[in-house]
PyMOL Python script that loads the backbone (N, CA, C, O; Angstrom):
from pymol import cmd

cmd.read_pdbstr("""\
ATOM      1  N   UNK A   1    -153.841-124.810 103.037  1.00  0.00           N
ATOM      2  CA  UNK A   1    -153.387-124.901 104.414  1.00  0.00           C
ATOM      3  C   UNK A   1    -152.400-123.776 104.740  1.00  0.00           C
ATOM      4  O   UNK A   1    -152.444-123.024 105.713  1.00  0.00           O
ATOM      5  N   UNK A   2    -151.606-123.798 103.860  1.00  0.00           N
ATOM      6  CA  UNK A   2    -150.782-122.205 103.911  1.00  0.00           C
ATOM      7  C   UNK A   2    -151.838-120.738 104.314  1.00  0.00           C
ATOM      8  O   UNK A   2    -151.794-119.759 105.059  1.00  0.00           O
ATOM      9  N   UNK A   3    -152.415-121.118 103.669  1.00  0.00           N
ATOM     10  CA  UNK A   3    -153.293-119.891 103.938  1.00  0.00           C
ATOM     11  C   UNK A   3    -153.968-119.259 105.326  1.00  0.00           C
ATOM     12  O   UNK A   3    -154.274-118.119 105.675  1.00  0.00           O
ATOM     13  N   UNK A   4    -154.047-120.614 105.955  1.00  0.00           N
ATOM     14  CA  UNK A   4    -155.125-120.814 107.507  1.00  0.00           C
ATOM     15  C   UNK A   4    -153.590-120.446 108.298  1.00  0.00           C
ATOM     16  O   UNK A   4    -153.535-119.317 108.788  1.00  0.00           O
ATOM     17  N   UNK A   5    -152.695-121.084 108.406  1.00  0.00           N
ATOM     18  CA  UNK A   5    -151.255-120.950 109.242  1.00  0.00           C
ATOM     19  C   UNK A   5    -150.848-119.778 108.936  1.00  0.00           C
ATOM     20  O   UNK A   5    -150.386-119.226 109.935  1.00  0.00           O
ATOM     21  N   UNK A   6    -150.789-118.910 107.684  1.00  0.00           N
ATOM     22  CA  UNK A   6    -150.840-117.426 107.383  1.00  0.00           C
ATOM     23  C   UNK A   6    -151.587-116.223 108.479  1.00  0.00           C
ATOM     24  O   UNK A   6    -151.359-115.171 109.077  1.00  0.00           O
ATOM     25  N   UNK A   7    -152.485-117.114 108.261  1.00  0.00           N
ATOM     26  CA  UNK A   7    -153.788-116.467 108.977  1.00  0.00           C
ATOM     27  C   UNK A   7    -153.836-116.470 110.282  1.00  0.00           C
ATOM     28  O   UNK A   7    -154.494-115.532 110.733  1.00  0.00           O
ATOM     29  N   UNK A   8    -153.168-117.512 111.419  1.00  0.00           N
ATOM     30  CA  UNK A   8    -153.621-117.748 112.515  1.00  0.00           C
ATOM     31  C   UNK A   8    -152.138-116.850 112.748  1.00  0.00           C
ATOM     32  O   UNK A   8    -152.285-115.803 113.378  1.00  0.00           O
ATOM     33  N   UNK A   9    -151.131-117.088 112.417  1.00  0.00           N
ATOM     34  CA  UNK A   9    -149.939-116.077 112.753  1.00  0.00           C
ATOM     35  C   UNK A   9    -150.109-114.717 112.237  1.00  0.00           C
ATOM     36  O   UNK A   9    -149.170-113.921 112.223  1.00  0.00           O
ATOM     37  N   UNK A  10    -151.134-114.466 111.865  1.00  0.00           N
ATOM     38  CA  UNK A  10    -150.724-112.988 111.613  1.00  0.00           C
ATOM     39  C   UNK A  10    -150.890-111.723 112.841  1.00  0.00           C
ATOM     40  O   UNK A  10    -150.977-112.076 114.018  1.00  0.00           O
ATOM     41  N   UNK A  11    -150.918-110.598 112.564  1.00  0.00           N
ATOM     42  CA  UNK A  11    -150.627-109.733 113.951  1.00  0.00           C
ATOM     43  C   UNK A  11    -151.996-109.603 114.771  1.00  0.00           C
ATOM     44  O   UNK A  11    -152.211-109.730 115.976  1.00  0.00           O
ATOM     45  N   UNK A  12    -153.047-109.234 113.445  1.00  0.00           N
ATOM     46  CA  UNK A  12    -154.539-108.697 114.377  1.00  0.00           C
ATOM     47  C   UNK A  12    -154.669-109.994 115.591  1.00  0.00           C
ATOM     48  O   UNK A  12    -154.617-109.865 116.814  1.00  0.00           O
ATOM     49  N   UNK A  13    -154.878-111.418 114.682  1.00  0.00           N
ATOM     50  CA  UNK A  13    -155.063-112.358 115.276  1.00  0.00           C
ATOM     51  C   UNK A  13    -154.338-112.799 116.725  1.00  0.00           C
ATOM     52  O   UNK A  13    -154.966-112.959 117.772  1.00  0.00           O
ATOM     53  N   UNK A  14    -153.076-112.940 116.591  1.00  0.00           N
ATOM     54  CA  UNK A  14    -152.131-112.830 117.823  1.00  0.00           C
ATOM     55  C   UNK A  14    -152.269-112.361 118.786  1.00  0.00           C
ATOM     56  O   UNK A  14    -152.353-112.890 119.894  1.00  0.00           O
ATOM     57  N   UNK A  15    -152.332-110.818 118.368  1.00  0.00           N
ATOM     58  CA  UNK A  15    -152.981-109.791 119.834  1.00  0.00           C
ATOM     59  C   UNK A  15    -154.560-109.840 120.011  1.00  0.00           C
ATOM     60  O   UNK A  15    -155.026-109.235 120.977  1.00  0.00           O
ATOM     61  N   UNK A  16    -155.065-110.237 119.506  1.00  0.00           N
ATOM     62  CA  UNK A  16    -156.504-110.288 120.012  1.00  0.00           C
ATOM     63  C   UNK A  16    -156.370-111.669 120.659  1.00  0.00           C
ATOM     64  O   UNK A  16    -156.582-111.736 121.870  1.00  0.00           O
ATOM     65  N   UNK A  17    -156.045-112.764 119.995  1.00  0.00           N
ATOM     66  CA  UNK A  17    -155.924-114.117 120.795  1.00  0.00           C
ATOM     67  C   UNK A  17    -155.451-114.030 122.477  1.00  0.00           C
ATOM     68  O   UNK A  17    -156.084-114.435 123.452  1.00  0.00           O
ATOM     69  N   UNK A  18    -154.031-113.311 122.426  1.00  0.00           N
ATOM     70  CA  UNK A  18    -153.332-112.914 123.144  1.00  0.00           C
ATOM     71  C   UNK A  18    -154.283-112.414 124.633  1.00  0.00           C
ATOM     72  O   UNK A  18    -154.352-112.790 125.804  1.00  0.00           O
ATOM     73  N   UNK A  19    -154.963-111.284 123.715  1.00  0.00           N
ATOM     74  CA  UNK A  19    -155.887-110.414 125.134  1.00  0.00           C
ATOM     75  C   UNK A  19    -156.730-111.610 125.888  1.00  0.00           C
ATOM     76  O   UNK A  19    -156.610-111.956 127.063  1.00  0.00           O
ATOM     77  N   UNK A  20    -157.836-112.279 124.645  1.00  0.00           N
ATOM     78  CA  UNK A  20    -158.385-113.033 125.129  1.00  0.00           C
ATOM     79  C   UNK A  20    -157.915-114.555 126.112  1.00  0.00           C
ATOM     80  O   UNK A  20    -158.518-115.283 126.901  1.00  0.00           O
ATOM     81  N   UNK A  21    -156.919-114.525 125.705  1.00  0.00           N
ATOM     82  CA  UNK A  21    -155.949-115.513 126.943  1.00  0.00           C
ATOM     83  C   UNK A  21    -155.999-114.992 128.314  1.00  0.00           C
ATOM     84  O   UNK A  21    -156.501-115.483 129.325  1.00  0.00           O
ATOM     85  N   UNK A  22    -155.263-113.700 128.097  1.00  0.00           N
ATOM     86  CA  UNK A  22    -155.141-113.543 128.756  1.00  0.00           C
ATOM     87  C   UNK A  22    -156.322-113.406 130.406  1.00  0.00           C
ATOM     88  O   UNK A  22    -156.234-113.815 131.564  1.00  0.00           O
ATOM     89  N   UNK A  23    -157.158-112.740 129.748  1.00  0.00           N
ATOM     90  CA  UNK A  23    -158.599-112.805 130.404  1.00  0.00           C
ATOM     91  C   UNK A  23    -158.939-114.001 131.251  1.00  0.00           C
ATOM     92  O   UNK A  23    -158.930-114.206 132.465  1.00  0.00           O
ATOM     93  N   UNK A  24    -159.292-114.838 130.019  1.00  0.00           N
ATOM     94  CA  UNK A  24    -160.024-116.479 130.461  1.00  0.00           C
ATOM     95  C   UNK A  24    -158.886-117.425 130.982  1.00  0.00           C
ATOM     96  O   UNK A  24    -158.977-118.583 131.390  1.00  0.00           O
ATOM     97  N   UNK A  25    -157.897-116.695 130.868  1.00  0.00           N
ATOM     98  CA  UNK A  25    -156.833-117.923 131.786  1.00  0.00           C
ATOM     99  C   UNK A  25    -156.482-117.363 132.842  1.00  0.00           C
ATOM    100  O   UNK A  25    -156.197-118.103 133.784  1.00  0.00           O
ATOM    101  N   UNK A  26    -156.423-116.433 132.957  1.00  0.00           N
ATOM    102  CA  UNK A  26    -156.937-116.144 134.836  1.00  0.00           C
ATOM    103  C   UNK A  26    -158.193-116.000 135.139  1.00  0.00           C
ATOM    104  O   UNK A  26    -158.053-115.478 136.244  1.00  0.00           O
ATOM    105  N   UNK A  27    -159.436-116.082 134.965  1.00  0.00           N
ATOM    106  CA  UNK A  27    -160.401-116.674 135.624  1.00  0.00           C
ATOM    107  C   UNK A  27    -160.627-117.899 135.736  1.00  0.00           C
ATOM    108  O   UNK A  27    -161.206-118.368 136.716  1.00  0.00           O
ATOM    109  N   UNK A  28    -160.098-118.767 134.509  1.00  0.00           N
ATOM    110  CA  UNK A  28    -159.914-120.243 134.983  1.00  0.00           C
ATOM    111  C   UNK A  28    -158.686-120.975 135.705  1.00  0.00           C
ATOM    112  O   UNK A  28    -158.695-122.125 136.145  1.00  0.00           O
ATOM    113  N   UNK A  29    -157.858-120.258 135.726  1.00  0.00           N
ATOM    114  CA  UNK A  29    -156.591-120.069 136.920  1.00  0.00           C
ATOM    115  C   UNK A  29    -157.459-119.764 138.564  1.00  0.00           C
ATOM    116  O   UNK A  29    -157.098-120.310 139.607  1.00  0.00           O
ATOM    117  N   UNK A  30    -158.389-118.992 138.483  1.00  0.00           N
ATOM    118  CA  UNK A  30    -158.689-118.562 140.000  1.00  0.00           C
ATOM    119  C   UNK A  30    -159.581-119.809 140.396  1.00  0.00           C
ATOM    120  O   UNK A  30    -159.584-120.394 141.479  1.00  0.00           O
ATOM    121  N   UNK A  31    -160.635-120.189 138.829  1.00  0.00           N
ATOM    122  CA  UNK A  31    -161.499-121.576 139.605  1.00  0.00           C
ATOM    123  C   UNK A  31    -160.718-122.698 139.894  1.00  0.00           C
ATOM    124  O   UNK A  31    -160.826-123.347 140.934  1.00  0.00           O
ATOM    125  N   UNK A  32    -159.999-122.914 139.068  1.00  0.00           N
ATOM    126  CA  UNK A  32    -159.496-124.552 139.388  1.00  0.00           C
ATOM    127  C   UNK A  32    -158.199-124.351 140.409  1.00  0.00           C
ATOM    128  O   UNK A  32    -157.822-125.399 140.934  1.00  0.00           O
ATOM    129  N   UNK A  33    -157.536-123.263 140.728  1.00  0.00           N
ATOM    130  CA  UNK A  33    -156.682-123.157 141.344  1.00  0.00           C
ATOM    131  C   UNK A  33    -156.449-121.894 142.496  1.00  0.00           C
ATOM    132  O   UNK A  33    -155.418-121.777 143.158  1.00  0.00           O
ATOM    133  N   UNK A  34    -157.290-121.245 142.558  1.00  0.00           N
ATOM    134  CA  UNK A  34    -158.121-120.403 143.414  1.00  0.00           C
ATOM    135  C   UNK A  34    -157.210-120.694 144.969  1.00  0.00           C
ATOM    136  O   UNK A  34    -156.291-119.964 145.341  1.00  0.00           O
ATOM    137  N   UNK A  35    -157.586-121.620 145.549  1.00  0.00           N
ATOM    138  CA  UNK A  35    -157.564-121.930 147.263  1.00  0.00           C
ATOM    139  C   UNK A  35    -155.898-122.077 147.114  1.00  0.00           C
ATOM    140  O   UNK A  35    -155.082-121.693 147.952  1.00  0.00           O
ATOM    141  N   UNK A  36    -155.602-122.731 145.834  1.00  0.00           N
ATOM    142  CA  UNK A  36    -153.902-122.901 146.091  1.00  0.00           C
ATOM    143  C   UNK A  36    -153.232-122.293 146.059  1.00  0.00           C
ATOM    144  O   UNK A  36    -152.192-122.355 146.713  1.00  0.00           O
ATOM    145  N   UNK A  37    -153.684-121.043 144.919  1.00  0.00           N
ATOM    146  CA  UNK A  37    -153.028-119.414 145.063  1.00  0.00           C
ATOM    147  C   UNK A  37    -152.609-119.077 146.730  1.00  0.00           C
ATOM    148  O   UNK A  37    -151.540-119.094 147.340  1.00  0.00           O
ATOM    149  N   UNK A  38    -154.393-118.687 147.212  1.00  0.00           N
ATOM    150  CA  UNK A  38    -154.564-117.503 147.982  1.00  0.00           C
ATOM    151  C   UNK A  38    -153.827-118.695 149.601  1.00  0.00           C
ATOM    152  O   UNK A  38    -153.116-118.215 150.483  1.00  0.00           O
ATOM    153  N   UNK A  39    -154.268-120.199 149.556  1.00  0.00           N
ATOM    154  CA  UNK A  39    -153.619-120.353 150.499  1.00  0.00           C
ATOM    155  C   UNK A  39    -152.455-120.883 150.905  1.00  0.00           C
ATOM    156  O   UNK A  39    -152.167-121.348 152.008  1.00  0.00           O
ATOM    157  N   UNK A  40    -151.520-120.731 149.500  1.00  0.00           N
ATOM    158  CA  UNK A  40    -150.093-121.246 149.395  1.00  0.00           C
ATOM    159  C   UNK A  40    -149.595-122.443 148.974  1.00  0.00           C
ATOM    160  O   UNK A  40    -148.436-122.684 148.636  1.00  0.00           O
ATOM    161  N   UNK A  41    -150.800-123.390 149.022  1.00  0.00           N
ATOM    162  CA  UNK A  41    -150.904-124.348 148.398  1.00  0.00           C
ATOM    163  C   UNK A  41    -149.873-124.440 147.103  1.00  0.00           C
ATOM    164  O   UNK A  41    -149.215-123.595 146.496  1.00  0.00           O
ATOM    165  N   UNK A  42    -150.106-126.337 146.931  1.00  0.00           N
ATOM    166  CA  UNK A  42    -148.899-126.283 145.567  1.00  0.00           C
ATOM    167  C   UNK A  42    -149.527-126.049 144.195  1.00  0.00           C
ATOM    168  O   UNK A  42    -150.554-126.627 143.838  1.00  0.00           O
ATOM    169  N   UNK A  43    -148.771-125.055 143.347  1.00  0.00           N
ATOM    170  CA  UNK A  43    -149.679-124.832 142.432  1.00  0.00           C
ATOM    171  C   UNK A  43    -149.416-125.758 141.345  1.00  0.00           C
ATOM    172  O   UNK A  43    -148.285-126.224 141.203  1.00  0.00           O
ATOM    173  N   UNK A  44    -150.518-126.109 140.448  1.00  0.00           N
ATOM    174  CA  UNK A  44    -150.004-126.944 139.158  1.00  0.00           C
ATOM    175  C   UNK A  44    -149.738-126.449 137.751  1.00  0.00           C
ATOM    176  O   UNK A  44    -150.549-126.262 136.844  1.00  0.00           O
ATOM    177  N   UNK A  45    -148.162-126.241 137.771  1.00  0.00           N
ATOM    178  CA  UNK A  45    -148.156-125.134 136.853  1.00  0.00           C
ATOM    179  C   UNK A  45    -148.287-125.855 135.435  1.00  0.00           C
ATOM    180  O   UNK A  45    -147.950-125.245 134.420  1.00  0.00           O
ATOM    181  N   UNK A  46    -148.680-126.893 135.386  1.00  0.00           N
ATOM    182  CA  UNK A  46    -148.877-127.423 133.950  1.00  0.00           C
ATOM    183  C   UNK A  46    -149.949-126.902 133.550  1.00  0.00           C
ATOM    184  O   UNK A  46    -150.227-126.388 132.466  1.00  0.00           O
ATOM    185  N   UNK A  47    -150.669-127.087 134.659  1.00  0.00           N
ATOM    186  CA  UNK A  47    -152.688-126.639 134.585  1.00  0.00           C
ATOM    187  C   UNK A  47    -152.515-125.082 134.222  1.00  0.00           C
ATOM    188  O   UNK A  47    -153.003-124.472 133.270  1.00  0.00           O
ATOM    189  N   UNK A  48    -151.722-124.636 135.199  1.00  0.00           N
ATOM    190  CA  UNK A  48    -151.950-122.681 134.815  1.00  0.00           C
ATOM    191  C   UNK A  48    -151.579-122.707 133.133  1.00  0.00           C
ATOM    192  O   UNK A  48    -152.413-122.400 132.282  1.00  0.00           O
ATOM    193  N   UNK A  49    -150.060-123.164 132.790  1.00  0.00           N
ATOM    194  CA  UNK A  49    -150.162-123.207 131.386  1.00  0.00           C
ATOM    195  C   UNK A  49    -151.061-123.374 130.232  1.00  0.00           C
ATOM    196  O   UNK A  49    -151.231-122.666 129.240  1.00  0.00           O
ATOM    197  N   UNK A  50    -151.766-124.842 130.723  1.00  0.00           N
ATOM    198  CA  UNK A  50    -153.082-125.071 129.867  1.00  0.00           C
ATOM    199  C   UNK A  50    -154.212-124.223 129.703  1.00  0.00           C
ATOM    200  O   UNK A  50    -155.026-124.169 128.781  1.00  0.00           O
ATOM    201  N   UNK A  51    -154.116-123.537 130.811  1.00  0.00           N
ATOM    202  CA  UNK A  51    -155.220-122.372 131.233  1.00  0.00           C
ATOM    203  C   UNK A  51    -155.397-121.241 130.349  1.00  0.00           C
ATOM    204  O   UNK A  51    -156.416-120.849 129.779  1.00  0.00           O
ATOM    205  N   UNK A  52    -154.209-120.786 130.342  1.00  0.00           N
ATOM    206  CA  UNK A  52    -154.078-119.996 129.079  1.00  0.00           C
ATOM    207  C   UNK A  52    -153.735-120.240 127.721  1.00  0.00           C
ATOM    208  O   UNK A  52    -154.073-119.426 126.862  1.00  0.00           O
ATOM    209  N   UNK A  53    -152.990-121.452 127.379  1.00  0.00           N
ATOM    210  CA  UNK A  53    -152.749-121.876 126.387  1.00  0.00           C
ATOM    211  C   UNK A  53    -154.178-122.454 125.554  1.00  0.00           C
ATOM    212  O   UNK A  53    -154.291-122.357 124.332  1.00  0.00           O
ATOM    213  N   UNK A  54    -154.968-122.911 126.222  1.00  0.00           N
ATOM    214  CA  UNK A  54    -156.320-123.465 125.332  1.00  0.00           C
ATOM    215  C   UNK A  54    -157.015-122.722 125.106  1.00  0.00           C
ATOM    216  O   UNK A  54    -157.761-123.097 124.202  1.00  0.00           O
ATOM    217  N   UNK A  55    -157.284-121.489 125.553  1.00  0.00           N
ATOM    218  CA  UNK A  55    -158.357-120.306 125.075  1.00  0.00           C
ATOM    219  C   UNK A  55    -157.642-119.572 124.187  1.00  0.00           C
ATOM    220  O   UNK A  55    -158.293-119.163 123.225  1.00  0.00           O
ATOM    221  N   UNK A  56    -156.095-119.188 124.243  1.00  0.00           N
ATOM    222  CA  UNK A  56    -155.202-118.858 123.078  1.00  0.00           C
ATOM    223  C   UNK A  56    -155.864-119.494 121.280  1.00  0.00           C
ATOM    224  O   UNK A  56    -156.260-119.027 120.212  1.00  0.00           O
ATOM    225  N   UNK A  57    -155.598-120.893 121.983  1.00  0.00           N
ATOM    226  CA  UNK A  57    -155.541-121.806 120.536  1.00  0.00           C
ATOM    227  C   UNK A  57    -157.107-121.552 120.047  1.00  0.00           C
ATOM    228  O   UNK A  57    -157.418-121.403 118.865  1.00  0.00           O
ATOM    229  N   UNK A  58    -158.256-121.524 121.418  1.00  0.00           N
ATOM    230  CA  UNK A  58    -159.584-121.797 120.792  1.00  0.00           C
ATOM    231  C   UNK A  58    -159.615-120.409 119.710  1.00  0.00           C
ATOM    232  O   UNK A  58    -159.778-120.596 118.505  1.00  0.00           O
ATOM    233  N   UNK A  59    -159.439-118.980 120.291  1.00  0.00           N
ATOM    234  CA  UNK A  59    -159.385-117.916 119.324  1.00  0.00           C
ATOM    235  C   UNK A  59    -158.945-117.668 118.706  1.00  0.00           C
ATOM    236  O   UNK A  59    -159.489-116.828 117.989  1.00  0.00           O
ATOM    237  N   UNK A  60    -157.546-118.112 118.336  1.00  0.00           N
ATOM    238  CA  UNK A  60    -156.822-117.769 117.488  1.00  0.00           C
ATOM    239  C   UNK A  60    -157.439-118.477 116.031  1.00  0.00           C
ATOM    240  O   UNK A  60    -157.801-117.871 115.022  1.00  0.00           O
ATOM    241  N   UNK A  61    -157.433-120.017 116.280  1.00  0.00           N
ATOM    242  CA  UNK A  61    -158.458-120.827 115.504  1.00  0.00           C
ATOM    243  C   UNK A  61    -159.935-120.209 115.050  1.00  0.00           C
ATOM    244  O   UNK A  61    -160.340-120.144 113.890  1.00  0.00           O
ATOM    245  N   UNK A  62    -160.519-119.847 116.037  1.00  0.00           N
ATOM    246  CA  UNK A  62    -161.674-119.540 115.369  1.00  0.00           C
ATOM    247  C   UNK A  62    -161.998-117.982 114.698  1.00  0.00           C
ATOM    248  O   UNK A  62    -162.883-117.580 113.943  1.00  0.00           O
ATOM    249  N   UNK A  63    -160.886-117.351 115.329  1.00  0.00           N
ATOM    250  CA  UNK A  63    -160.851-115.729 114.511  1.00  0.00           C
ATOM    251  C   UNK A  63    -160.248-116.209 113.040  1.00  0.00           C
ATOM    252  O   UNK A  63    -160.711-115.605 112.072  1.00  0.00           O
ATOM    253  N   UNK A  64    -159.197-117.302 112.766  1.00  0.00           N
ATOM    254  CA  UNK A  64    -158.791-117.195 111.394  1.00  0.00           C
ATOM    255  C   UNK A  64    -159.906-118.200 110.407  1.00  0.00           C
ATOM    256  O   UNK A  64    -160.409-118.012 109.300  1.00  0.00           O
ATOM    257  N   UNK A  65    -159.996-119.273 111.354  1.00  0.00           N
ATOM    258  CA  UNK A  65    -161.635-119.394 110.645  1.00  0.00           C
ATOM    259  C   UNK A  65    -162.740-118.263 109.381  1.00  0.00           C
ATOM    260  O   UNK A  65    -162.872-118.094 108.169  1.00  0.00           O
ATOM    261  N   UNK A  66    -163.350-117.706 110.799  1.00  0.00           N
ATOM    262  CA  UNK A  66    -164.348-116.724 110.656  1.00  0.00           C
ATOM    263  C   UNK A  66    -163.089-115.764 109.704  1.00  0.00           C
ATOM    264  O   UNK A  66    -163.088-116.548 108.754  1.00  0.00           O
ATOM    265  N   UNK A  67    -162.539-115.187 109.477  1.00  0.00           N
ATOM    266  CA  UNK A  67    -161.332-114.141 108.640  1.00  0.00           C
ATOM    267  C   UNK A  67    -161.551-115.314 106.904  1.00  0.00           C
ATOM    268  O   UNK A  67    -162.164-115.029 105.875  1.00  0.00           O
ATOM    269  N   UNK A  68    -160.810-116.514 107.231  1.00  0.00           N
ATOM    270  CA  UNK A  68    -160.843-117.014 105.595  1.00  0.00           C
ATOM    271  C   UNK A  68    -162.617-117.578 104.749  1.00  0.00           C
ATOM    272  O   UNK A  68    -162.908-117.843 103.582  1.00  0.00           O
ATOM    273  N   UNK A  69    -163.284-117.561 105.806  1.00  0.00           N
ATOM    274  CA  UNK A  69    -164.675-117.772 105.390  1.00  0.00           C
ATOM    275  C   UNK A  69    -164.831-116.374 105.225  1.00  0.00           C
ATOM    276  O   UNK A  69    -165.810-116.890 104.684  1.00  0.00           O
ATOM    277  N   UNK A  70    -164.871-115.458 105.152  1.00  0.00           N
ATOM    278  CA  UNK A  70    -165.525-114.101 105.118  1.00  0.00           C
ATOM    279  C   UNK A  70    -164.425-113.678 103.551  1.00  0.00           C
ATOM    280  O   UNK A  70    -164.849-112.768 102.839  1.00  0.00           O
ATOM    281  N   UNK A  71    -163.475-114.178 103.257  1.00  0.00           N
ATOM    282  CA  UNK A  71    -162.896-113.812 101.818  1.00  0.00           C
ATOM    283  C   UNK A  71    -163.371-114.465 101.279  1.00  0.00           C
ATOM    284  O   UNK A  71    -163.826-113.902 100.283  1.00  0.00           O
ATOM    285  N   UNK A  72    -163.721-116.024 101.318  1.00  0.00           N
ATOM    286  CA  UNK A  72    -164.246-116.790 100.306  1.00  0.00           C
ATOM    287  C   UNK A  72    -165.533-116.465 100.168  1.00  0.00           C
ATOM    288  O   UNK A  72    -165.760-116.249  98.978  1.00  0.00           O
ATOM    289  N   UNK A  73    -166.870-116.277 101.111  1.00  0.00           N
ATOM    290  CA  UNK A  73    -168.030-115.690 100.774  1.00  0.00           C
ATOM    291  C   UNK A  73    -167.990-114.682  99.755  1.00  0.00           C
ATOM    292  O   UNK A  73    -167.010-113.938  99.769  1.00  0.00           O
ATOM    293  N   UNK A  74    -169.008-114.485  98.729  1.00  0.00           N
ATOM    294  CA  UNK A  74    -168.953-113.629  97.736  1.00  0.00           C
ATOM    295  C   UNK A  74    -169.774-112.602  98.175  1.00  0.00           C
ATOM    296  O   UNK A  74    -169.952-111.610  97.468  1.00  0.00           O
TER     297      UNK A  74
END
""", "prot")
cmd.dss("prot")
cmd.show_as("cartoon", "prot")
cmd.util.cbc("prot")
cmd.orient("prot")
C-alpha cells in the first residue's frame, strides 16, 4: 500500500492528474452549471469543487494503477 500512495503522490502523476482536472472540470462546470455562470445565477460551489476534484482522483488513481502494473509485469 505504501507503494500505490508513493505512486499516486508522486510529481509525473500530480501534474498530469492536475492538467486533466483541470480540462474535465470545466467542461463539466459549463454542463451542470452553465446557465448559472453566464446568467448570474447562484452557483454551487460544492458541485464546482466536485467537478474537478473527481476527475483529479479518477486519474491520478488510474495513472498509478496502470504505472505499478507495468513494474510488476515481467
Amino acid at each position: 500500500m505504501q507503494t500505490f500512495f508513493g505512486t499516486v503522490f508522486s510529481r509525473p502523476i500530480v501534474v498530469g492528474a492536475l492538467r486533466v482536472s483541470f480540462v474535465v472540470g470545466c467542461v463539466l462546470n459549463l454542463i451542470n452549471q452553465g446557465e448559472a455562470f453566464f446568467s448570474g445565477g447562484p452557483i454551487a460551489w460544492g458541485h464546482v469543487l466536485l467537478n474537478f476534484l473527481v476527475p483529479y482522483a479518477v486519474s491520478s488513481y488510474s495513472a498509478a494503477r496502470n504505472q505499478l502494473s507495468n513494474r510488476t509485469t515481467p
